[in-house]
Backbone as CSV, one residue per row, in Angstrom:
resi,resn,N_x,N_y,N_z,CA_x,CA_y,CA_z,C_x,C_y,C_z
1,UNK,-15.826,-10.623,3.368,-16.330,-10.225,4.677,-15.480,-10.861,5.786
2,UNK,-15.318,-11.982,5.923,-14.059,-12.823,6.718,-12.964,-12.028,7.091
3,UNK,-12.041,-11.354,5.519,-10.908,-10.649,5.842,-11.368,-9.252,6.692
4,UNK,-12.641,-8.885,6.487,-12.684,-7.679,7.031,-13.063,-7.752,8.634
5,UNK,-13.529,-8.897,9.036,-13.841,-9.258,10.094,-12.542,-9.527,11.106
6,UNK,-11.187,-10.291,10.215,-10.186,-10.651,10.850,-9.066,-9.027,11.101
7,UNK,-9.268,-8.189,9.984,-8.720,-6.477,10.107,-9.373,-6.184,11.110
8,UNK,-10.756,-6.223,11.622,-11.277,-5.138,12.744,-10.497,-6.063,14.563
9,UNK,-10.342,-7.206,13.888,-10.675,-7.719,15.169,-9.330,-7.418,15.863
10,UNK,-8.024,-7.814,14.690,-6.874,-7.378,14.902,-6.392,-6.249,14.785
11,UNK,-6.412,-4.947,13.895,-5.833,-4.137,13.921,-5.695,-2.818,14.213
12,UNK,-7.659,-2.955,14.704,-7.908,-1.773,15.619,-7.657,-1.857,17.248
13,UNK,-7.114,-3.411,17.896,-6.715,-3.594,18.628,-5.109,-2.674,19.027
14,UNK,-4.286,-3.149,17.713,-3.274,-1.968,18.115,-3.146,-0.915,17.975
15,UNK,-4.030,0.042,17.849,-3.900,1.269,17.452,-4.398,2.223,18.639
16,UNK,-5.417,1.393,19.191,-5.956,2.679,20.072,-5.579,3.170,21.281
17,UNK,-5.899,4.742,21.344,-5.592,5.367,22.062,-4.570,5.984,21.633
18,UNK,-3.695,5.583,20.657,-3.006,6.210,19.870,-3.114,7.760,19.317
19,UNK,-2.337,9.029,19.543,-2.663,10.161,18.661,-1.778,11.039,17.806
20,UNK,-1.961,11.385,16.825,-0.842,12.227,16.110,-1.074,13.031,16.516
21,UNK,-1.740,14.070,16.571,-1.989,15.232,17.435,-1.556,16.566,15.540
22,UNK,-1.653,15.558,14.171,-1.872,16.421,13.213,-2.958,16.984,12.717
23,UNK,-2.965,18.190,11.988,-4.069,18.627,11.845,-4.802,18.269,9.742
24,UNK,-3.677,17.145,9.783,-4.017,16.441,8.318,-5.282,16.000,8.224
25,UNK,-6.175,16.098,6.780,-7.061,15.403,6.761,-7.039,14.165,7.411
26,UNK,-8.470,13.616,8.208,-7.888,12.534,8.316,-8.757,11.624,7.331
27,UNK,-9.997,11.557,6.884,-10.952,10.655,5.730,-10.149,10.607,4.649
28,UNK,-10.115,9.379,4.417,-9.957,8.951,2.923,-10.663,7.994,2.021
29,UNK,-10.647,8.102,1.070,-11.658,7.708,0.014,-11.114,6.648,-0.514
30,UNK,-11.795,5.221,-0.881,-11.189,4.371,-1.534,-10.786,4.599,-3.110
31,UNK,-9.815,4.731,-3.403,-8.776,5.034,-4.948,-8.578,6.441,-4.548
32,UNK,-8.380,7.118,-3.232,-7.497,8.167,-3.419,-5.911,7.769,-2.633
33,UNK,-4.854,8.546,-2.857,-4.180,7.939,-2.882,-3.506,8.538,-1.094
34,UNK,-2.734,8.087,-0.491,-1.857,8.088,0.912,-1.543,9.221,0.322
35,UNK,-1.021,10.355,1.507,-0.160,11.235,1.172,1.250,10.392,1.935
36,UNK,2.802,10.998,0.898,3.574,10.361,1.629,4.137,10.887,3.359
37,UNK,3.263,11.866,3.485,3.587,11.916,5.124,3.088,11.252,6.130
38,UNK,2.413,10.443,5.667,1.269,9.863,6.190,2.211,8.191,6.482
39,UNK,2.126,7.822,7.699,2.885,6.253,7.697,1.750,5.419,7.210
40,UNK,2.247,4.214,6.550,1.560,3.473,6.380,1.997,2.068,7.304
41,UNK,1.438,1.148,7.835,1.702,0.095,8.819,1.059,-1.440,8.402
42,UNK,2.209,-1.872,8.371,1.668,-3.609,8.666,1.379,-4.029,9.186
43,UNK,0.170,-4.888,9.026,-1.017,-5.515,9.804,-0.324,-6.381,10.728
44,UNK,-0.941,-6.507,11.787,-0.282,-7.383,12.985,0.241,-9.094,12.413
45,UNK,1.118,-9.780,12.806,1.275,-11.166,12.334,-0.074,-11.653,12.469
46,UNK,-0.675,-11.388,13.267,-2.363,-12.478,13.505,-3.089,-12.442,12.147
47,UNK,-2.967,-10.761,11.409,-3.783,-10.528,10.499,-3.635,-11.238,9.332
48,UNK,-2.002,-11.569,9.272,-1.715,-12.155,7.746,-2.020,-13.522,7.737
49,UNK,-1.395,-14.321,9.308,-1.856,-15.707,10.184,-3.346,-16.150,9.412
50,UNK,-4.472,-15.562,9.525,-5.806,-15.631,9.220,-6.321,-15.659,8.011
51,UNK,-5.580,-14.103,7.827,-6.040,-13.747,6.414,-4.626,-13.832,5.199
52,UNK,-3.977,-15.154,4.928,-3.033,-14.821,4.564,-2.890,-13.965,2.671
53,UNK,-3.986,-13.726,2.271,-4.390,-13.352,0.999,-4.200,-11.453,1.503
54,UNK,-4.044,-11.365,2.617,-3.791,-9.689,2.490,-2.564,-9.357,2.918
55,UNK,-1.293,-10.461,2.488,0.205,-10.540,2.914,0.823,-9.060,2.047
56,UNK,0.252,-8.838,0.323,0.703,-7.877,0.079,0.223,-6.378,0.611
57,UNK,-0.365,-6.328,1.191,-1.684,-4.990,1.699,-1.078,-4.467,2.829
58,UNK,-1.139,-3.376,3.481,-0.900,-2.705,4.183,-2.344,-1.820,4.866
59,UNK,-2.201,-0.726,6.104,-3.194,-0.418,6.282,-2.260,1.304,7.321
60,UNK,-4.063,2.071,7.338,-3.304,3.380,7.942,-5.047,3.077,8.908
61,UNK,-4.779,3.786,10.358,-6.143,3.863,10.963,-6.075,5.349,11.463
62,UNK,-7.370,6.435,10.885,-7.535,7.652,11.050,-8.759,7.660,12.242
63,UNK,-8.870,7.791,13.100,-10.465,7.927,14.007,-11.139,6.623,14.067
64,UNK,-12.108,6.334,13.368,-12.749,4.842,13.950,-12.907,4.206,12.599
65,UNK,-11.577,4.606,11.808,-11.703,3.818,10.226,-10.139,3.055,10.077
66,UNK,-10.116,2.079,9.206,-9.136,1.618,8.927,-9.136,1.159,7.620
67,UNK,-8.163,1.860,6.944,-8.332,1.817,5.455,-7.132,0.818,4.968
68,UNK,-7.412,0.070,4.029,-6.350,-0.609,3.418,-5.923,-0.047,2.333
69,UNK,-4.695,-0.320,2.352,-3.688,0.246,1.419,-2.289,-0.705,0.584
70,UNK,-2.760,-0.288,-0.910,-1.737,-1.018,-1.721,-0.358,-0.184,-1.448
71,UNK,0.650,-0.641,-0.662,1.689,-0.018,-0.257,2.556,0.781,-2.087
72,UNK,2.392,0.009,-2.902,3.121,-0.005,-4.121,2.986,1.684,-4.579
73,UNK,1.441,1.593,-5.270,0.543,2.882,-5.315,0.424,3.975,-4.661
74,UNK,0.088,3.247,-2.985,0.178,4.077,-1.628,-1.728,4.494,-1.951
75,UNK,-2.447,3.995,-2.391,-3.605,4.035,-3.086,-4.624,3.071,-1.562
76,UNK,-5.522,3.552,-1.867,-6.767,2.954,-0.526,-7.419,1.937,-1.344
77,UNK,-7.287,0.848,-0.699,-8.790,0.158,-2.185,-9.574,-0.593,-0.675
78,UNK,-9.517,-0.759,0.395,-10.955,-0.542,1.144,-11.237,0.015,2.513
79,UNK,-12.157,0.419,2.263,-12.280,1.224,3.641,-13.038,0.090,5.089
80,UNK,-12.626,0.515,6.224,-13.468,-0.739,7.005,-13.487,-0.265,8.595
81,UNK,-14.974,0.239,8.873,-15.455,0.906,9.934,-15.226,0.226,11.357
């Protein structure tokens, strides 16, 4: 809960207002996998600073979700509102 607390606090900070303006799904499901058109982005320095246990993890933010992502896989393993 900590790490997920230190993701909202930081990384929906940089994102918003942000728009692709695609008409890609945007929900994703935890164990489905990134499409590769889709960027995937590293968490701000603050995030790893805090939480340094999510140094290998990555993340994508669709609408008012931010999903983490095993960059390797390109796979979601959590979702976080």
């Amino acid at each position: 809960e900590r790490d997920r607390a230190v993701i909202r606090k930081h990384a929906k900070v940089r994102v918003e207002g942000r728009t692709t303006g695609s008409t890609v799904r945007t929900e994703l499901g935890v164990g489905e996998r990134v499409p590769e058109t889709v960027e995937i982005e590293a968490f701000p320095d603050e995030v790893y600073r805090e939480a340094p246990e999510l140094r290998e993890y990555r993340y994508i933010h669709r609408e008012n979700r931010t999903y983490v992502v095993d960059p390797r896989e390109r796979m979601v393993i959590e979702e976080i509102d």
